[in-house]
DOZA-485122 format. One record per residue (C-alpha): z negated, x negated, y negated; residue in three letters. Coordinates in steps of 0.25 Angstrom, whole numbers, plus 5000, padded with zeros to 4 digits. Layout:
% residues N
<Z=Z | X=X | Y=Y | type=ALA>
...
% end
This chain:
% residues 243
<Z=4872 | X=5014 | Y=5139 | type=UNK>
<Z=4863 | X=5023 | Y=5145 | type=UNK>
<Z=4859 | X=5021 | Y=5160 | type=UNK>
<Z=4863 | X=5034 | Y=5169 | type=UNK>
<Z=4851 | X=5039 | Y=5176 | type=UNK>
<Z=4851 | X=5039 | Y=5191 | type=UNK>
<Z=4846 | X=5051 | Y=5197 | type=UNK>
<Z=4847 | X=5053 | Y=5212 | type=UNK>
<Z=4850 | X=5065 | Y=5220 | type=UNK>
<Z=4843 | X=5071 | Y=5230 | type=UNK>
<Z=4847 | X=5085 | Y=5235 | type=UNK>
<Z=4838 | X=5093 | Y=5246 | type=UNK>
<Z=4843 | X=5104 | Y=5257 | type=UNK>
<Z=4831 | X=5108 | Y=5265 | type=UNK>
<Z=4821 | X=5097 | Y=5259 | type=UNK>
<Z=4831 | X=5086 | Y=5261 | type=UNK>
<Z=4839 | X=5077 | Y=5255 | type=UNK>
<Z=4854 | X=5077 | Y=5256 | type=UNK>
<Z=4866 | X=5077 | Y=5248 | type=UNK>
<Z=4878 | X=5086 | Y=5250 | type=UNK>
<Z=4895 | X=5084 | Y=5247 | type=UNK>
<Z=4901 | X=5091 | Y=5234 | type=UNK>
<Z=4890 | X=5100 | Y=5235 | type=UNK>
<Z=4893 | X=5104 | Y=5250 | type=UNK>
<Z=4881 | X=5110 | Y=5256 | type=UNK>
<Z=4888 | X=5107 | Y=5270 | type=UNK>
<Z=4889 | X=5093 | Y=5268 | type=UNK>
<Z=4874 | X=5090 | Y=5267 | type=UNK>
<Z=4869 | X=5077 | Y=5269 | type=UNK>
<Z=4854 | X=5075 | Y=5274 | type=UNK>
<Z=4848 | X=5061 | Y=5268 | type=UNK>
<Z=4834 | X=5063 | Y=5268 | type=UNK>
<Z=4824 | X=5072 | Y=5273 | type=UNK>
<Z=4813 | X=5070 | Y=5262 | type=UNK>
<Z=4820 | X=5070 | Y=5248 | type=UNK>
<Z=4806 | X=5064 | Y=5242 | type=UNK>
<Z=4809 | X=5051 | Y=5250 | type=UNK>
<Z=4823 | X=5050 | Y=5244 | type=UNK>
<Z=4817 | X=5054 | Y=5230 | type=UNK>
<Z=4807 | X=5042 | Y=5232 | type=UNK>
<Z=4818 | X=5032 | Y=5235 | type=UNK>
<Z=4826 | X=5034 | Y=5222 | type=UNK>
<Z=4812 | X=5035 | Y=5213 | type=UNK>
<Z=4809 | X=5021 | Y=5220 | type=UNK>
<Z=4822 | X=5016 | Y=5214 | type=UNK>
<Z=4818 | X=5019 | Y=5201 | type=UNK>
<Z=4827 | X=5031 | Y=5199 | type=UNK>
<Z=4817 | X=5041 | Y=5193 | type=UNK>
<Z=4828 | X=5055 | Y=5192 | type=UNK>
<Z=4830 | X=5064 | Y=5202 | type=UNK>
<Z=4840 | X=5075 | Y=5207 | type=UNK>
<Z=4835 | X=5083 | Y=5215 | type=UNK>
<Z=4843 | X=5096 | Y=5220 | type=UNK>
<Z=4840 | X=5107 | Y=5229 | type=UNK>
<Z=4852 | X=5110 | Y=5236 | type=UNK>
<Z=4846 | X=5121 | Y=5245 | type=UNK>
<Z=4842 | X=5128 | Y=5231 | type=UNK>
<Z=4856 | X=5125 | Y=5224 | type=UNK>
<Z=4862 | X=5136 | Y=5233 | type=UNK>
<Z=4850 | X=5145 | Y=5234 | type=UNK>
<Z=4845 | X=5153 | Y=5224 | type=UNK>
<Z=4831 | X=5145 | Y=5222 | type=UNK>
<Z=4825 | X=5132 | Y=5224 | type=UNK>
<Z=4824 | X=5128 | Y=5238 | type=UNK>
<Z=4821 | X=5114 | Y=5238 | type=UNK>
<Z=4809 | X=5114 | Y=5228 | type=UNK>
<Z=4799 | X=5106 | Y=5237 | type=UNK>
<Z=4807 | X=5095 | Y=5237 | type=UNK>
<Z=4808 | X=5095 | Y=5221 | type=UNK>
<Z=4792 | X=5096 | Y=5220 | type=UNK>
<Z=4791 | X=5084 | Y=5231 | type=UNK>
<Z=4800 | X=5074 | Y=5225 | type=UNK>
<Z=4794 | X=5078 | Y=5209 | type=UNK>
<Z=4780 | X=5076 | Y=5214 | type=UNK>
<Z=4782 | X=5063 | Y=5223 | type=UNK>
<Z=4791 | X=5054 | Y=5214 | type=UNK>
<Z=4792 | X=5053 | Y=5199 | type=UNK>
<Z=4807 | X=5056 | Y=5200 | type=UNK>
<Z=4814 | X=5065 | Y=5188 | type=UNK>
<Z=4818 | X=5076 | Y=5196 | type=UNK>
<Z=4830 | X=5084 | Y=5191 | type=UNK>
<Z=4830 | X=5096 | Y=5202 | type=UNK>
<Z=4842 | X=5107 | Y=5205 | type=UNK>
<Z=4846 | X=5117 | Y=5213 | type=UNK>
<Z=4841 | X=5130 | Y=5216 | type=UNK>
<Z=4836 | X=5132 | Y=5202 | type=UNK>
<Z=4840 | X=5148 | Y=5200 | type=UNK>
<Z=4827 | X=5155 | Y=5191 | type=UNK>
<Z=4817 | X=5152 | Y=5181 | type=UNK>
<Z=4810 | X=5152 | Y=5197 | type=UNK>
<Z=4816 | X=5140 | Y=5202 | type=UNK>
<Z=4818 | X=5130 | Y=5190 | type=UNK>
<Z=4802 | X=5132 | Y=5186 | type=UNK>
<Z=4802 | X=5127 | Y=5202 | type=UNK>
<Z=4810 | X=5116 | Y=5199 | type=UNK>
<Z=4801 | X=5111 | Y=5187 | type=UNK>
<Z=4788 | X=5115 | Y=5193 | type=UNK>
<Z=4792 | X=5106 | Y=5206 | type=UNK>
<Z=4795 | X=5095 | Y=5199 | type=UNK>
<Z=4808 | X=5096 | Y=5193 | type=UNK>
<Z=4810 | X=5087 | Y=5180 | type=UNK>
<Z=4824 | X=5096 | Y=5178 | type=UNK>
<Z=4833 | X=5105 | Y=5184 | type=UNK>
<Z=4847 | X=5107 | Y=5187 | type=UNK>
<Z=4853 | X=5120 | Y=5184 | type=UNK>
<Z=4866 | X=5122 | Y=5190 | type=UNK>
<Z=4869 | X=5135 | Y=5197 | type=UNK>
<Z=4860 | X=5144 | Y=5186 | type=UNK>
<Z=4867 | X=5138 | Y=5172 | type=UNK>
<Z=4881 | X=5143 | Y=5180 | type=UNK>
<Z=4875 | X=5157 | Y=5186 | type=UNK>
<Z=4865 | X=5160 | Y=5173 | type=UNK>
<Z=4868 | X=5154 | Y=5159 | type=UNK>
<Z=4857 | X=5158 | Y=5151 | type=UNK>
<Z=4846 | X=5157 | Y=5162 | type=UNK>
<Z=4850 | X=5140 | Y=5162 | type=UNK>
<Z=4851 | X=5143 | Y=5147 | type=UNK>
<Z=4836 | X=5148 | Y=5148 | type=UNK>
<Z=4831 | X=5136 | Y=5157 | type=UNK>
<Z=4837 | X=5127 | Y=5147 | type=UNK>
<Z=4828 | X=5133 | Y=5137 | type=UNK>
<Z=4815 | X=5133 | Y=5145 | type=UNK>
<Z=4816 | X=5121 | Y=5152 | type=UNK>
<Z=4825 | X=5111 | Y=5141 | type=UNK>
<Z=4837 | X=5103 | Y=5142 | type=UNK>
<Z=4828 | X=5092 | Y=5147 | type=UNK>
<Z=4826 | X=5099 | Y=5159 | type=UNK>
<Z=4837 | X=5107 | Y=5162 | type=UNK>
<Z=4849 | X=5101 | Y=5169 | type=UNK>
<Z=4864 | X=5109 | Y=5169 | type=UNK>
<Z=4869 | X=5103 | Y=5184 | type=UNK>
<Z=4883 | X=5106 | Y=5181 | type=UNK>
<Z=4891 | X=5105 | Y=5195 | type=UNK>
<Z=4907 | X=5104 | Y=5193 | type=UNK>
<Z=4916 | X=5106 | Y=5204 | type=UNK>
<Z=4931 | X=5105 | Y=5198 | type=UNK>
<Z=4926 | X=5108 | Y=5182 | type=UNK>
<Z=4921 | X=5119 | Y=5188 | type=UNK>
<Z=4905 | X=5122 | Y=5188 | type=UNK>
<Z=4897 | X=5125 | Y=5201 | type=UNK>
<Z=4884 | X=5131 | Y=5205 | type=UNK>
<Z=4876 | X=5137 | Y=5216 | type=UNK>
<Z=4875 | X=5122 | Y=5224 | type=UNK>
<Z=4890 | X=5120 | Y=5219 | type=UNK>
<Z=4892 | X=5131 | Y=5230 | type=UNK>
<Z=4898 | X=5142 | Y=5218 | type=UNK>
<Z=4910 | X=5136 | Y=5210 | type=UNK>
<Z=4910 | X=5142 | Y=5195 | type=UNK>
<Z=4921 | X=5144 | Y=5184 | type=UNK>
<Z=4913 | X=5135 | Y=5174 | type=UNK>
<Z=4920 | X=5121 | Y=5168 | type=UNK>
<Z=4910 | X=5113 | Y=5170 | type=UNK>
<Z=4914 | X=5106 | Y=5157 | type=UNK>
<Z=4912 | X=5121 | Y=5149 | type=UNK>
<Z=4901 | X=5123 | Y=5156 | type=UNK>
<Z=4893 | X=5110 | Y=5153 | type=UNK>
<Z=4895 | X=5109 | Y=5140 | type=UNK>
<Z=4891 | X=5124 | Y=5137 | type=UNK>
<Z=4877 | X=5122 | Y=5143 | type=UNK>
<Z=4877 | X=5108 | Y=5133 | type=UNK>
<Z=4879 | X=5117 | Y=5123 | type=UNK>
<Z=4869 | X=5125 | Y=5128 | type=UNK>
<Z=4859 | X=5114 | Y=5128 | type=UNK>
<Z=4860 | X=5108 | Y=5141 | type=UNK>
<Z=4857 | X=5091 | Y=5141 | type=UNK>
<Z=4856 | X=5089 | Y=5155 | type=UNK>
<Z=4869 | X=5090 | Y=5166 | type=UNK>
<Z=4870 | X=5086 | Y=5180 | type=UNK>
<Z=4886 | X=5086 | Y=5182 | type=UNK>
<Z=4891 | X=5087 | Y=5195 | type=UNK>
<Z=4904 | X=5085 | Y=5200 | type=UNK>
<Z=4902 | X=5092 | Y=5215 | type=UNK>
<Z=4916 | X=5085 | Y=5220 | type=UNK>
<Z=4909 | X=5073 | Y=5220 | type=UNK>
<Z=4895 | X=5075 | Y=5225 | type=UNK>
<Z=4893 | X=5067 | Y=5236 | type=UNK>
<Z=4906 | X=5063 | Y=5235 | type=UNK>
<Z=4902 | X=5047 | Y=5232 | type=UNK>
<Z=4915 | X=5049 | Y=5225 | type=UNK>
<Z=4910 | X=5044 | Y=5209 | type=UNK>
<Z=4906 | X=5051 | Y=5199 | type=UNK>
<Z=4913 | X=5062 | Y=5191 | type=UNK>
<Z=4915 | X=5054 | Y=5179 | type=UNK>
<Z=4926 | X=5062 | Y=5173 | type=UNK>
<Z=4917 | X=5074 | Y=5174 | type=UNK>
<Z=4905 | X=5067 | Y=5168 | type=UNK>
<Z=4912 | X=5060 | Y=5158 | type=UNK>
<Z=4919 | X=5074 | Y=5152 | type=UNK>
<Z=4905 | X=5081 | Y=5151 | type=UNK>
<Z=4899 | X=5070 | Y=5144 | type=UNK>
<Z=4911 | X=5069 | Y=5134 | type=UNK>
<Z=4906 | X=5084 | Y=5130 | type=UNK>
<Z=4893 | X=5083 | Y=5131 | type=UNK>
<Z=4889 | X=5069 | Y=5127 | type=UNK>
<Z=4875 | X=5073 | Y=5126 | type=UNK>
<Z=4870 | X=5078 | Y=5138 | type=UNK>
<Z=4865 | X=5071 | Y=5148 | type=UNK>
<Z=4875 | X=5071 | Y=5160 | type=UNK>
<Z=4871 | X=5067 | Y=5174 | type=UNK>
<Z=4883 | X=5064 | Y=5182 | type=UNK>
<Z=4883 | X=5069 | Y=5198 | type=UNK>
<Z=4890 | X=5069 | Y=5211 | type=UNK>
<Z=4898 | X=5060 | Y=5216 | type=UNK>
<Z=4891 | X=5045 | Y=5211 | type=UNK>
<Z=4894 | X=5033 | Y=5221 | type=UNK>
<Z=4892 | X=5019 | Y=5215 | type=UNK>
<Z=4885 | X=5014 | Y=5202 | type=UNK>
<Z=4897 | X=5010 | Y=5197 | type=UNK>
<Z=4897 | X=5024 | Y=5191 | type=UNK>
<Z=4885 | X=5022 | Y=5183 | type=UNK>
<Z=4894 | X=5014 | Y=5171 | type=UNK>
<Z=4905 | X=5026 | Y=5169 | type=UNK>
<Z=4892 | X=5037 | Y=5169 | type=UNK>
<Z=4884 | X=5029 | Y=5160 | type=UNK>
<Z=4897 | X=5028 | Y=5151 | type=UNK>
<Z=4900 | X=5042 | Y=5149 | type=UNK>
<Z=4885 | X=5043 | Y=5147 | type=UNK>
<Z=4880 | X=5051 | Y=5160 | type=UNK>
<Z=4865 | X=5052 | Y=5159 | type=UNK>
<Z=4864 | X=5052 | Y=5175 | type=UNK>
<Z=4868 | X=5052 | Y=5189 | type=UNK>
<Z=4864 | X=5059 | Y=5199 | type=UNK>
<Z=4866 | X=5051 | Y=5213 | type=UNK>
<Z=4865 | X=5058 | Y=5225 | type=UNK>
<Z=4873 | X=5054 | Y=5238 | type=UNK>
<Z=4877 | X=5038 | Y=5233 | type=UNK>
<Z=4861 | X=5036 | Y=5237 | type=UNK>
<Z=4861 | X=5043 | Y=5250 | type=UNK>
<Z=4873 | X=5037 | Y=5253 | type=UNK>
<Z=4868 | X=5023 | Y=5249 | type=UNK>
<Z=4881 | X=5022 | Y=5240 | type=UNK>
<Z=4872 | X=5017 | Y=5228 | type=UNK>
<Z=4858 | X=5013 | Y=5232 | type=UNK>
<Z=4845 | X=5015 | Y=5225 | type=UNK>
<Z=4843 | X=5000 | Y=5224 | type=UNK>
<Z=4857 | X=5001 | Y=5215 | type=UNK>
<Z=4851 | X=5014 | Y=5207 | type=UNK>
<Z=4838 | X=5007 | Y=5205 | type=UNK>
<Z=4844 | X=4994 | Y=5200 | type=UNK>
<Z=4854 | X=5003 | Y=5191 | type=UNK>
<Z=4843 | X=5011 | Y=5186 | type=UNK>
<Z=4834 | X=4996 | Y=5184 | type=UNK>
<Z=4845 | X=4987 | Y=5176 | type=UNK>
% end
């Protein structure tokens, strides 16, 4: 059975680290001033994937947070798969050209179809990843601030049709939760789309998930507040990630 890949989260407001609550911009948590220092620790534990989002960009209308990208890409080694803020042809050239390895494109495949649909093309499946962020079924956009009409399952599976091979799933009423992941969610995706490659997020607490994930054939996990929250220590992830 294949191994899940561990990928570590770091969102930035202002330059900083933090990590919010079902998406709740209000509820921020400060963790750590210089992101690079966090991005540092985990490549240090052996983990070599990144998820890197610029919350500040998520609800703008462009990358806001892009110095923090270039930092990161050009002091570690890490695999940096970077979101938020991506809107024009502007702003993902930006992401790439500061270091990005792939993107996330949530709010533009919801607003403009054939825009993501042209990205897809240019760029390639390899590098373009659908983040497709569920609330209730439903999809959401914008920094999760703007609910939509779209079932998440119809909607996934029409850009699979479409070509897409990587998703970021996230189940926003579990985000920082620290409730378990949303295996029932996860494990219906993968049912109809057994061959994309699916990393599972929100909500992750204990490595005691990792068995049920690998079993329904998740690719990855993206692990954000467990960390700061020393719910799940690098030490575990490293040893995981070792053996």
């Amino acid at each position: 059975m294949k191994k899940l890949q561990i990928i570590p989260a770091i969102d930035i407001i202002e330059g900083k680290c933090v990590r919010l609550t079902k998406g709740d911009y209000s509820q921020k948590k400060i963790y750590n001033e210089n992101p690079l220092e966090i991005a540092k620790e985990f490549e240090g534990a052996g983990i070599n994937r990144l998820h890197l989002v610029d919350l500040d960009g998520a609800k703008s209308e462009n990358i806001v947070n892009r110095k923090v990208l270039e930092t990161i890409a050009s002091k570690t080694g890490l695999i940096i798969d970077f979101g938020g803020g991506i809107k024009t042809d502007k702003d993902i050239k930006t992401a790439f050209d500061c270091g990005a390895a792939m993107v996330n494109i949530g709010s533009i495949a919801v607003r403009n179809r054939e825009l993501f649909l042209e990205w897809l093309r240019v760029f390639g499946n390899d590098k373009i990843i659908l983040s497709a962020d569920v609330a209730d079924n439903k999809i959401a956009s914008g920094g999760w601030l703007e609910e939509s009409d779209l079932i998440a399952y119809d909607y996934i599976n029409s850009y699979v049709r479409a070509g897409v091979k990587k998703i970021v799933c996230t189940d926003i009423s579990k985000d920082g939760m620290l409730t378990g992941s949303s295996i029932e969610l996860y494990t219906q995706i993968m049912k109809q789309n057994p061959n994309i490659e699916l990393i599972a997020s929100g909500g992750f607490t204990s490595l005691d998930e990792f068995p049920k994930l690998e079993e329904i054939k998740v690719s990855g996990i993206i692990i954000g507040k467990a960390i700061y929250e020393n719910k799940v220590s690098l030490k575990d992830l490293s040893n995981y990630i070792l053996n």
